[in-house]
PyMOL commands that place a pseudoatom at each C-alpha (Angstrom):
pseudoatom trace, name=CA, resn=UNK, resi=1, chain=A, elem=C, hetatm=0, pos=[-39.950, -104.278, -158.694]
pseudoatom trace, name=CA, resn=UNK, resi=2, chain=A, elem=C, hetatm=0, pos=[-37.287, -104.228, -161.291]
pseudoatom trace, name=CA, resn=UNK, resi=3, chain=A, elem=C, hetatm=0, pos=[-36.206, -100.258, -160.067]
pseudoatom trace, name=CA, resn=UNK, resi=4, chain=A, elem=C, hetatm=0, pos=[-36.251, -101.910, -156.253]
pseudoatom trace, name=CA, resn=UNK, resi=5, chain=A, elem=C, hetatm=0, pos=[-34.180, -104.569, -157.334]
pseudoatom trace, name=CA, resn=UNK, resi=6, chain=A, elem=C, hetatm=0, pos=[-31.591, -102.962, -159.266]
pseudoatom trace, name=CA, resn=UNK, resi=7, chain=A, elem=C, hetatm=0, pos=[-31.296, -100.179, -156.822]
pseudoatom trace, name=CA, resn=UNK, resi=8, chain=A, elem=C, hetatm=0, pos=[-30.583, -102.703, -153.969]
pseudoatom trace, name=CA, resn=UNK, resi=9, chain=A, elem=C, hetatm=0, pos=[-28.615, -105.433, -156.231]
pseudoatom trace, name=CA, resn=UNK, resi=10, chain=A, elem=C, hetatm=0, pos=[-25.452, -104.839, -154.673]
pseudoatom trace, name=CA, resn=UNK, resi=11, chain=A, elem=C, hetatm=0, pos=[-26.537, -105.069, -151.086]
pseudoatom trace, name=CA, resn=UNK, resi=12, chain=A, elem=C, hetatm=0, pos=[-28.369, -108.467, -152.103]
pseudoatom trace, name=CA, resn=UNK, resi=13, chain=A, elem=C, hetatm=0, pos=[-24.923, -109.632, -153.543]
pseudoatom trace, name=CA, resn=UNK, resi=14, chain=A, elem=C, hetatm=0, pos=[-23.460, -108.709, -150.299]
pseudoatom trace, name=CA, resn=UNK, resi=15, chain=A, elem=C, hetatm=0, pos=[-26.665, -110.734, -148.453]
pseudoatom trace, name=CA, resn=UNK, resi=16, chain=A, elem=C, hetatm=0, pos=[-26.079, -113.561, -150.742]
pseudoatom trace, name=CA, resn=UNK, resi=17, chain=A, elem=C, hetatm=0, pos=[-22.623, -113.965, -151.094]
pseudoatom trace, name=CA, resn=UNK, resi=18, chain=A, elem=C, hetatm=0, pos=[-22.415, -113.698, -146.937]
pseudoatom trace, name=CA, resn=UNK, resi=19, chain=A, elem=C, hetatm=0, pos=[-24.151, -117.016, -146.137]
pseudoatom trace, name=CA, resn=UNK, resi=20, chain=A, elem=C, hetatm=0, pos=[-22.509, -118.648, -149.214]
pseudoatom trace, name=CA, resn=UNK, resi=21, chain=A, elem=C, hetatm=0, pos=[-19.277, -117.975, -147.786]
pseudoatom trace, name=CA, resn=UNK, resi=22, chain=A, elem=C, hetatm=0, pos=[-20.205, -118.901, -143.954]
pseudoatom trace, name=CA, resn=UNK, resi=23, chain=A, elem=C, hetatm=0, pos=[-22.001, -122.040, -145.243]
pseudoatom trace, name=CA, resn=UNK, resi=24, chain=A, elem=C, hetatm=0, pos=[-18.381, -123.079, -147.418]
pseudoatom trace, name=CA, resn=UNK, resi=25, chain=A, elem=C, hetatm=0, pos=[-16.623, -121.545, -144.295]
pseudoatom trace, name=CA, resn=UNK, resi=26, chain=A, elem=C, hetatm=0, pos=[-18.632, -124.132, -142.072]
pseudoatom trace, name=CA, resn=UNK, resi=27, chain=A, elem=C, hetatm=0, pos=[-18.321, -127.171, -144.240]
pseudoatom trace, name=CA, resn=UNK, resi=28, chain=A, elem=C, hetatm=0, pos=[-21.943, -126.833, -145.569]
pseudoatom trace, name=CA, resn=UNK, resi=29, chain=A, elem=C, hetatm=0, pos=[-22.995, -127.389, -149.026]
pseudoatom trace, name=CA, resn=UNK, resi=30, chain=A, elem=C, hetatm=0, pos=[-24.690, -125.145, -151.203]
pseudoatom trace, name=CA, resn=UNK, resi=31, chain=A, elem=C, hetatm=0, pos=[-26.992, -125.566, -154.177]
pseudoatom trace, name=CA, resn=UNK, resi=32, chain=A, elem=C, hetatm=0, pos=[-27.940, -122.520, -156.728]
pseudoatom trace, name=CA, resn=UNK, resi=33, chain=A, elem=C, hetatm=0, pos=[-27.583, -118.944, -155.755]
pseudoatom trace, name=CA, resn=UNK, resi=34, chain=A, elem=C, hetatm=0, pos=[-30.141, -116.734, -157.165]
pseudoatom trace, name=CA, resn=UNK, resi=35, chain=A, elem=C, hetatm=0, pos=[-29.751, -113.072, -157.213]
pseudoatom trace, name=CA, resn=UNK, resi=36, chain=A, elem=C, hetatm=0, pos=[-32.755, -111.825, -158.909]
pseudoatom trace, name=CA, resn=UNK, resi=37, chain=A, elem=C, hetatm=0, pos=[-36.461, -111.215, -157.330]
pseudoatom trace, name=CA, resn=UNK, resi=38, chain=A, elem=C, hetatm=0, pos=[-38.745, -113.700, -157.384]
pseudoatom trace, name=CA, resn=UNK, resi=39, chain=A, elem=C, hetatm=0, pos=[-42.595, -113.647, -156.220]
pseudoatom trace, name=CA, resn=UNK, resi=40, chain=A, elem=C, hetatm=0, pos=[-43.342, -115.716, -153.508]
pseudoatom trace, name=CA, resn=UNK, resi=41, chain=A, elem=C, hetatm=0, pos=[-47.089, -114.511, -152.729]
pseudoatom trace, name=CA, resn=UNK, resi=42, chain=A, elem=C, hetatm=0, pos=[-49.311, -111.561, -153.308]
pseudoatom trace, name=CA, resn=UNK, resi=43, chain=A, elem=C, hetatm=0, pos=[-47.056, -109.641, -150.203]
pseudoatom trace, name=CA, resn=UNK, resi=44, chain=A, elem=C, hetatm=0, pos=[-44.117, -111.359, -149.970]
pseudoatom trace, name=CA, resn=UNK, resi=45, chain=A, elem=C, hetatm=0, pos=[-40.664, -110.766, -153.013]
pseudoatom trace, name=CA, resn=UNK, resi=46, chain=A, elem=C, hetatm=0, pos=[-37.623, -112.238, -152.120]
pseudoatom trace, name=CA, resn=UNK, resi=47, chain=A, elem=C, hetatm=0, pos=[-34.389, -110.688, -153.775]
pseudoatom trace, name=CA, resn=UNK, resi=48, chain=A, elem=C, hetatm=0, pos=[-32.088, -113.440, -153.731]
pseudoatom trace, name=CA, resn=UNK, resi=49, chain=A, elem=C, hetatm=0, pos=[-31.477, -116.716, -151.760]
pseudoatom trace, name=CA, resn=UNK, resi=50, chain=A, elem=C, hetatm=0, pos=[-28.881, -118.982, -151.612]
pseudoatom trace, name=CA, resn=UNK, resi=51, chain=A, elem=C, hetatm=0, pos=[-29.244, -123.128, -151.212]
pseudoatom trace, name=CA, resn=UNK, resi=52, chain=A, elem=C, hetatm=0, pos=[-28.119, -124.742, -148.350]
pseudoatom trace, name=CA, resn=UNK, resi=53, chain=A, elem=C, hetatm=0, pos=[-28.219, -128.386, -147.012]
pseudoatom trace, name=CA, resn=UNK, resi=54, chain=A, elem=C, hetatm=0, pos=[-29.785, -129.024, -143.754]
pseudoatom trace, name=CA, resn=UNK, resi=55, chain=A, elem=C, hetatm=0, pos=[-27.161, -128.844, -140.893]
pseudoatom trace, name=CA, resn=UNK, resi=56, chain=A, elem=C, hetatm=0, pos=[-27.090, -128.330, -137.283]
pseudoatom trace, name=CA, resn=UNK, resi=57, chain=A, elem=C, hetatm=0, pos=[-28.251, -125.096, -135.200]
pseudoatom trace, name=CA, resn=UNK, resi=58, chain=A, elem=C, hetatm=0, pos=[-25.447, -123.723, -134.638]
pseudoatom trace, name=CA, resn=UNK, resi=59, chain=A, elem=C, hetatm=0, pos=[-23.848, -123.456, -138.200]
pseudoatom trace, name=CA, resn=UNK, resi=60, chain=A, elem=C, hetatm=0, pos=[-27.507, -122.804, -139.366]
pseudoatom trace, name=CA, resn=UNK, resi=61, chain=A, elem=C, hetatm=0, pos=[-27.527, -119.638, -137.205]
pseudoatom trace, name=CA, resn=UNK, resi=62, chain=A, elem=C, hetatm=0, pos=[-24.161, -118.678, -138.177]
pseudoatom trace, name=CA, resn=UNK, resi=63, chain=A, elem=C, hetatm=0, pos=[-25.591, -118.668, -141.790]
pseudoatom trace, name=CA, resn=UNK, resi=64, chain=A, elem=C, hetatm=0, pos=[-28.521, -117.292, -141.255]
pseudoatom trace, name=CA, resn=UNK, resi=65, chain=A, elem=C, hetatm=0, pos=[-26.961, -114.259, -139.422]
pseudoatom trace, name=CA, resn=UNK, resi=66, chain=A, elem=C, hetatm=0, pos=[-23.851, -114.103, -141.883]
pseudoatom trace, name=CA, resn=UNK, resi=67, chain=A, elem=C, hetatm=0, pos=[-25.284, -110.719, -143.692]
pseudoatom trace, name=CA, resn=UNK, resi=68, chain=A, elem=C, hetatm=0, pos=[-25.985, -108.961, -140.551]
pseudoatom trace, name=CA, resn=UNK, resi=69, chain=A, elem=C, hetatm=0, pos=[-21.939, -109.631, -139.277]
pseudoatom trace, name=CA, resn=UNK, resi=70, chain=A, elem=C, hetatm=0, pos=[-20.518, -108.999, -142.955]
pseudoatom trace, name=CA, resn=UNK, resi=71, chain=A, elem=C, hetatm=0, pos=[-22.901, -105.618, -143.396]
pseudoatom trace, name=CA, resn=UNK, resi=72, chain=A, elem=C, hetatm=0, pos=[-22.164, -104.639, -139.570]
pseudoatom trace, name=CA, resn=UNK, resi=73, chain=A, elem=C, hetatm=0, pos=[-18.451, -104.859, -140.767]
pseudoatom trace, name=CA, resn=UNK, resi=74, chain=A, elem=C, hetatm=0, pos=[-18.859, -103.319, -144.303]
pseudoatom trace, name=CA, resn=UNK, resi=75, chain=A, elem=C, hetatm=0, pos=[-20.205, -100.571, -142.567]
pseudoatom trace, name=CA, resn=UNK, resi=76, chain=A, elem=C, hetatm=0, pos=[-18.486, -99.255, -139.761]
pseudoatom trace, name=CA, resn=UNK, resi=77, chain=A, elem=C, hetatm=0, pos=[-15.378, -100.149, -142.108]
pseudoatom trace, name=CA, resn=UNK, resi=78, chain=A, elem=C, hetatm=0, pos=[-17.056, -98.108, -144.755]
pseudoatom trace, name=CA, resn=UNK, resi=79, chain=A, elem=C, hetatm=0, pos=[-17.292, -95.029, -142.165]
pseudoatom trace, name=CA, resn=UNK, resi=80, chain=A, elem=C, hetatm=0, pos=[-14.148, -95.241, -140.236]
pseudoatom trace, name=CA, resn=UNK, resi=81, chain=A, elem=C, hetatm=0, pos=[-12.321, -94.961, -143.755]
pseudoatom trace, name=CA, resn=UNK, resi=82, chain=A, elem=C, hetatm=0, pos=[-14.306, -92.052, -144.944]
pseudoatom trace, name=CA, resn=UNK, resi=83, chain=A, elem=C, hetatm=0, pos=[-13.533, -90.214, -141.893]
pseudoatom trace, name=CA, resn=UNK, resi=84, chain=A, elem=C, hetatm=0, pos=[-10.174, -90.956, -141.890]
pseudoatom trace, name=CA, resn=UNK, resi=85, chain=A, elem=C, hetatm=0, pos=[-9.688, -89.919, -145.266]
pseudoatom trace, name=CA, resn=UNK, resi=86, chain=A, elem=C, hetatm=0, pos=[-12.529, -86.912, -145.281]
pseudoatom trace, name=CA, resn=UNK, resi=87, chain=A, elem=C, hetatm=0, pos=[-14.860, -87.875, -148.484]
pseudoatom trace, name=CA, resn=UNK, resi=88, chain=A, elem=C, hetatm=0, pos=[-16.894, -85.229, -146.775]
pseudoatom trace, name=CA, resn=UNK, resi=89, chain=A, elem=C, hetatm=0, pos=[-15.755, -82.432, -148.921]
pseudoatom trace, name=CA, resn=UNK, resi=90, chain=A, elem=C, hetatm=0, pos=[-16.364, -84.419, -152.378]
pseudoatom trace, name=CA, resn=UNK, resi=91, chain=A, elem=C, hetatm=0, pos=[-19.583, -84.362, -153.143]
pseudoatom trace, name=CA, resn=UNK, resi=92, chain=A, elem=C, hetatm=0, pos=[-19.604, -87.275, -155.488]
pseudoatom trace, name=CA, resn=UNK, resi=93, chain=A, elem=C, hetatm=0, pos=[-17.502, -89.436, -152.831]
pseudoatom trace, name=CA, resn=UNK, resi=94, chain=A, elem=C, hetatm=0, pos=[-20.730, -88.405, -150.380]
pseudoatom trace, name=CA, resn=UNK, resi=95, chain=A, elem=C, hetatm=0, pos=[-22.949, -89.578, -152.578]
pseudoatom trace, name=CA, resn=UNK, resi=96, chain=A, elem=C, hetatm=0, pos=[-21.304, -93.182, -153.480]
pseudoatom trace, name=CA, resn=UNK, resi=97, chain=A, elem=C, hetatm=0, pos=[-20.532, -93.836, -149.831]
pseudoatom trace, name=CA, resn=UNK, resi=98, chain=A, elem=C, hetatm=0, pos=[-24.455, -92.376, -148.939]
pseudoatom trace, name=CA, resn=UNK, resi=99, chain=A, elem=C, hetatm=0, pos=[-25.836, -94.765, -151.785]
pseudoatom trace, name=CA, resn=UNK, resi=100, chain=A, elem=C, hetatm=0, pos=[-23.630, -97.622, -150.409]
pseudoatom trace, name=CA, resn=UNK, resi=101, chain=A, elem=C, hetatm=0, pos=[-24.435, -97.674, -147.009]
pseudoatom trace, name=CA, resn=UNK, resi=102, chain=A, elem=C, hetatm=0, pos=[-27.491, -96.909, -147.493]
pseudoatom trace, name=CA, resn=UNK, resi=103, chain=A, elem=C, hetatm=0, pos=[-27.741, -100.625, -149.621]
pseudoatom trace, name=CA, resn=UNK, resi=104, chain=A, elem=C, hetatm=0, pos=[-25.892, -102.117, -147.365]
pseudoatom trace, name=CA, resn=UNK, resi=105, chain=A, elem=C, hetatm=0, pos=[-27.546, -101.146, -143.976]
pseudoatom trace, name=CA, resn=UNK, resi=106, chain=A, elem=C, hetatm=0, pos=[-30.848, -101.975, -145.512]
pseudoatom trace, name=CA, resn=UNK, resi=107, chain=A, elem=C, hetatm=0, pos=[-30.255, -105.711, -146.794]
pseudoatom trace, name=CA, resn=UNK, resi=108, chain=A, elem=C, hetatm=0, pos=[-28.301, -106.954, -144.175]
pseudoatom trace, name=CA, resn=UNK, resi=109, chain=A, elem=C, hetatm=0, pos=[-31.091, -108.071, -142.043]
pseudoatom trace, name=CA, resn=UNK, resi=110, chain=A, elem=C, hetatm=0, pos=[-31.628, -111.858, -142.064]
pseudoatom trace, name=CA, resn=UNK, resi=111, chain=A, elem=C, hetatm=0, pos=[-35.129, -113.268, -143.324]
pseudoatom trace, name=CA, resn=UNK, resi=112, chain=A, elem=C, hetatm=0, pos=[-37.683, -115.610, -141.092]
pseudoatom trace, name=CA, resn=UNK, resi=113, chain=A, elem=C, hetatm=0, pos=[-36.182, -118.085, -143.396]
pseudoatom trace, name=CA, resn=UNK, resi=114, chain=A, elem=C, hetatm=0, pos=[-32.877, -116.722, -142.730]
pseudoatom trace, name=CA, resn=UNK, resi=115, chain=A, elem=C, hetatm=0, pos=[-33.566, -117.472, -139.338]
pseudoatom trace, name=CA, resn=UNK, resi=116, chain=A, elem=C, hetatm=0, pos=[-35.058, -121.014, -139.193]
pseudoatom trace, name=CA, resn=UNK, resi=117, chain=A, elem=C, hetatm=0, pos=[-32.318, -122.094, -136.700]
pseudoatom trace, name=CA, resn=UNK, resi=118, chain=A, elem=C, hetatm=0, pos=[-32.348, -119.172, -134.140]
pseudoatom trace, name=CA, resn=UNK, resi=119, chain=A, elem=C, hetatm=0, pos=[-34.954, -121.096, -131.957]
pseudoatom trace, name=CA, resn=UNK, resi=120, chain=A, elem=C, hetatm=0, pos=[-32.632, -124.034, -131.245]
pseudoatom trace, name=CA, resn=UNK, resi=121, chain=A, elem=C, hetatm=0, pos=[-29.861, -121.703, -131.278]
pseudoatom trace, name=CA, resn=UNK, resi=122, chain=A, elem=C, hetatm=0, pos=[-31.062, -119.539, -128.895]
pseudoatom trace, name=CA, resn=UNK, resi=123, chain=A, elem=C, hetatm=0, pos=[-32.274, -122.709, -126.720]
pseudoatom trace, name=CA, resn=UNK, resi=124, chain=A, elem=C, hetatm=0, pos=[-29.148, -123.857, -126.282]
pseudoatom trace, name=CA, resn=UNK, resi=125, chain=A, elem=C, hetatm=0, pos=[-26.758, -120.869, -125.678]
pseudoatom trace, name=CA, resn=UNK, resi=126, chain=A, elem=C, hetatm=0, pos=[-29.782, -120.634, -122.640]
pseudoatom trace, name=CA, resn=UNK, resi=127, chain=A, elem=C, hetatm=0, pos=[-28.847, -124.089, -120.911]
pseudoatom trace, name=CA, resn=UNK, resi=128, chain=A, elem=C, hetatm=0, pos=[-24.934, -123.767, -121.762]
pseudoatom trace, name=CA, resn=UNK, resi=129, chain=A, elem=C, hetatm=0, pos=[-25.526, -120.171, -119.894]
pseudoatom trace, name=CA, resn=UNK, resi=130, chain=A, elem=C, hetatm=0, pos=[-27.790, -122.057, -116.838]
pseudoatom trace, name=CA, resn=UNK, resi=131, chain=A, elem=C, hetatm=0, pos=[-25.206, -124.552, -116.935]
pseudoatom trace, name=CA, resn=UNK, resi=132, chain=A, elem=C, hetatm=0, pos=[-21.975, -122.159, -116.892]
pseudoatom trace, name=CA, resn=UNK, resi=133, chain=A, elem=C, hetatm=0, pos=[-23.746, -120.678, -113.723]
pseudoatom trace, name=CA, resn=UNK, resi=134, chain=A, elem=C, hetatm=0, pos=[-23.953, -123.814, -111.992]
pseudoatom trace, name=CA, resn=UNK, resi=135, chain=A, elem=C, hetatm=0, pos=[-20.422, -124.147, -112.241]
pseudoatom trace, name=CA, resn=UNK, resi=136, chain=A, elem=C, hetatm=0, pos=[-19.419, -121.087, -111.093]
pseudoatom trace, name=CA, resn=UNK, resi=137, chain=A, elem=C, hetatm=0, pos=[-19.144, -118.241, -113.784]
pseudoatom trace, name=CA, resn=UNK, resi=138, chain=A, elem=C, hetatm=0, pos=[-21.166, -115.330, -113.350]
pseudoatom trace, name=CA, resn=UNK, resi=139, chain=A, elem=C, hetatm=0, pos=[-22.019, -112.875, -115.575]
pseudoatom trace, name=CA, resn=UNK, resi=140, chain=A, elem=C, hetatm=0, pos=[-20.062, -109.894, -113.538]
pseudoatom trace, name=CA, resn=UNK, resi=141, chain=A, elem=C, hetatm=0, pos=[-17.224, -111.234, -114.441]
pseudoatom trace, name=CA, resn=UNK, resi=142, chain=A, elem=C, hetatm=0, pos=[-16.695, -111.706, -117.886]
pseudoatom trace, name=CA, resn=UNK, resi=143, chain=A, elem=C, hetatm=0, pos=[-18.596, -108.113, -118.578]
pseudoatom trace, name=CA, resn=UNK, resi=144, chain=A, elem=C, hetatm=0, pos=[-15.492, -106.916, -115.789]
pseudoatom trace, name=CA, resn=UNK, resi=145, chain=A, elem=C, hetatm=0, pos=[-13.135, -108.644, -118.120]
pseudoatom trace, name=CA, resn=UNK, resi=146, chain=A, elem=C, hetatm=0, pos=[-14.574, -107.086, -121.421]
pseudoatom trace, name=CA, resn=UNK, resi=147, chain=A, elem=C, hetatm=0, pos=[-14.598, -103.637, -119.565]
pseudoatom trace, name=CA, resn=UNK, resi=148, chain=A, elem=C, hetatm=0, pos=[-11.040, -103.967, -118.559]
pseudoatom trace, name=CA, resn=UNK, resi=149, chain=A, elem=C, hetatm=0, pos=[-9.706, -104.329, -121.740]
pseudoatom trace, name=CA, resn=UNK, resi=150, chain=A, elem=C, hetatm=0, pos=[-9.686, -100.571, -122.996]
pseudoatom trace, name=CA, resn=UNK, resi=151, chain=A, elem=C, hetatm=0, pos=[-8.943, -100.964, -126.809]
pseudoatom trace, name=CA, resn=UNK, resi=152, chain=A, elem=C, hetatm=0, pos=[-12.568, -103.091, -127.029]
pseudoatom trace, name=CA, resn=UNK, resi=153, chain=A, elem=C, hetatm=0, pos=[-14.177, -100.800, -125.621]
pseudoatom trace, name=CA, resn=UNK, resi=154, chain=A, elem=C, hetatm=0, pos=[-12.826, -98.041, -127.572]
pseudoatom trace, name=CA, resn=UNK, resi=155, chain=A, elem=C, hetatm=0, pos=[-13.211, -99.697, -130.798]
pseudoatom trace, name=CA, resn=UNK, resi=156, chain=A, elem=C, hetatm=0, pos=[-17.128, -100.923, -129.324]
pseudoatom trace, name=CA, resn=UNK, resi=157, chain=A, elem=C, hetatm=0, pos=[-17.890, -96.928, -128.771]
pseudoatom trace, name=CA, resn=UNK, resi=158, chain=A, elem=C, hetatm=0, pos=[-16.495, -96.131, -132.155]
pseudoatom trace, name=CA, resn=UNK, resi=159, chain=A, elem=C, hetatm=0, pos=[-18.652, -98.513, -133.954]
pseudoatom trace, name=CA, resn=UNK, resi=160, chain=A, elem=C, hetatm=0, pos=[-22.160, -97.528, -132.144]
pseudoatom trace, name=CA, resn=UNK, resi=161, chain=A, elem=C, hetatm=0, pos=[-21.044, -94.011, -132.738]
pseudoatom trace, name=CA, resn=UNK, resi=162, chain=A, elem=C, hetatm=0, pos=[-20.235, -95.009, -136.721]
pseudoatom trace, name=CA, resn=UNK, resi=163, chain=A, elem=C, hetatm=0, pos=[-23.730, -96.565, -136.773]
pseudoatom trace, name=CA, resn=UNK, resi=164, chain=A, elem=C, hetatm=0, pos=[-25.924, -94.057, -136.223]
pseudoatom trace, name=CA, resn=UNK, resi=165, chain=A, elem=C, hetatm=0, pos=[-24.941, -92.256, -139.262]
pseudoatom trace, name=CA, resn=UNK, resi=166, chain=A, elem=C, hetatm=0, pos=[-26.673, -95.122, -141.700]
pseudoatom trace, name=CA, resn=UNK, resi=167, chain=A, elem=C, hetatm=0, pos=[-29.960, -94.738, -139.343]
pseudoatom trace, name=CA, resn=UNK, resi=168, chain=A, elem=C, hetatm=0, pos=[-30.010, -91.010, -139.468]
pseudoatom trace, name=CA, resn=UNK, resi=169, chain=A, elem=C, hetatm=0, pos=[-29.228, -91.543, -143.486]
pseudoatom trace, name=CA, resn=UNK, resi=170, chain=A, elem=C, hetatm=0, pos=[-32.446, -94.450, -142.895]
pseudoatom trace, name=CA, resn=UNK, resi=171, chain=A, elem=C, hetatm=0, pos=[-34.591, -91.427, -141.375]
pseudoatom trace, name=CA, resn=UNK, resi=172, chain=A, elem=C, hetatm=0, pos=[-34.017, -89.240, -143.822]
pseudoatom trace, name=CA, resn=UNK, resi=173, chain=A, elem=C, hetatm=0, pos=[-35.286, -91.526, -146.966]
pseudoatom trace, name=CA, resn=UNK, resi=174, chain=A, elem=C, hetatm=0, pos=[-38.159, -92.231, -144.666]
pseudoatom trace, name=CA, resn=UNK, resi=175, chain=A, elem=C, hetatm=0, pos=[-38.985, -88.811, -143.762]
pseudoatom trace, name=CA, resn=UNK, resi=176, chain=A, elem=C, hetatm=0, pos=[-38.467, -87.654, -147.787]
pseudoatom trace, name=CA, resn=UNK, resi=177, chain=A, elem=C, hetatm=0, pos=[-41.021, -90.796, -149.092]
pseudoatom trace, name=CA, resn=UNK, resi=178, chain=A, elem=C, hetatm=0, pos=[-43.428, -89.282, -146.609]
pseudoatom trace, name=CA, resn=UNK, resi=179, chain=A, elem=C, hetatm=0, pos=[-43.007, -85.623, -147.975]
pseudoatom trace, name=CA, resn=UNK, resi=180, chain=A, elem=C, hetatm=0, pos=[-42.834, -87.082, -151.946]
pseudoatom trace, name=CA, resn=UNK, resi=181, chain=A, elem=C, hetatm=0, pos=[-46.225, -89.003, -150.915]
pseudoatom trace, name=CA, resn=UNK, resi=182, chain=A, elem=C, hetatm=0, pos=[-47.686, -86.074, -149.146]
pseudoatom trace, name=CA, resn=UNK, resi=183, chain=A, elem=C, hetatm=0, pos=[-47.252, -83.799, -151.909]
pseudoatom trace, name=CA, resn=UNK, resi=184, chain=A, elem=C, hetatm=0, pos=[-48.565, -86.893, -154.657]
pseudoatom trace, name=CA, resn=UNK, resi=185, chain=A, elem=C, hetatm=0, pos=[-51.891, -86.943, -152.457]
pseudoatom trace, name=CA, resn=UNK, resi=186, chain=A, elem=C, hetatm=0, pos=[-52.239, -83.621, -152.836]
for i in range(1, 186): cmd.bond("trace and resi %d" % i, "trace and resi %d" % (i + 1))
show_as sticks, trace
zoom trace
């Protein structure tokens, strides 16, 4: 556990210091940020976690989802930057920007507890939607409007295409654990 949570420590920094910041950024309070393991249960760690007061669904979702928008951003930034300024022929570069987005894409997911709020989030954004389409607005046309504007969907194709690098680099840790416990069974 200590290996796992030294090798991940700055992505949990990154996860932690995400829904601090949105919770100060939404006028919530915060209590005691912890960024070491802890054992909750015989199958459960958690590597950091953050105090928060009680607030409404909506800023509790915007919390709770804070490390998936910061890492989203971290890494397609991350990317774009390396292409632009082609890491790809230092090998020591490769591996820092490999290492970090590996971290990164793999603690940026928000916990059940993380995501406490999403249910009365998600309930409401459903009547405001039933209610936008009583009065008129239809779905066709703000995805016409998003379409029209070229430079979103430019940048939208760029960041999809960024992202499947940190899931192929995702397959290819799974693939090699496989392979390194294949060969230990034997």
């Amino acid at each position: 556990m200590f290996l796992l949570a030294l090798l991940f420590f700055p992505g949990t920094l990154i996860h932690e210091l995400s829904h601090f910041f949105m919770a100060k950024l939404l006028l919530v309070p915060t209590g005691t940020i912890t960024l070491w393991p802890k054992v909750e249960s015989s199958r459960t760690v958690t590597m950091g976690s953050v105090e928060v007061a009680k607030c409404d669904p909506f800023r509790n979702f915007f919390i709770g989802i804070a490390p998936f928008i910061v890492g989203t951003i971290l890494v397609v930034q991350i990317l774009w930057n390396s292409i632009l300024h082609n890491i790809f022929s230092s090998t020591l570069l490769l591996v820092i920007v490999g290492y970090v987005l590996f971290v990164v894409c793999n603690t940026m997911f928000s916990s059940k507890k993380d995501m406490e709020g999403a249910v009365m989030f998600y309930c409401i954004v459903i009547l405001l939607f039933i209610a936008a389409y009583f009065f008129g607005v239809r779905i066709e046309h703000v995805a016409g409007f998003i379409n029209s504007q070229e430079s979103l969907t430019s940048m939208m194709r760029s960041a999809v295409f960024l992202l499947i690098i940190p899931i192929g680099l995702d397959i290819t840790m799974i693939v090699a654990a496989k392979c390194i416990n294949a060969i230990r069974i034997l």
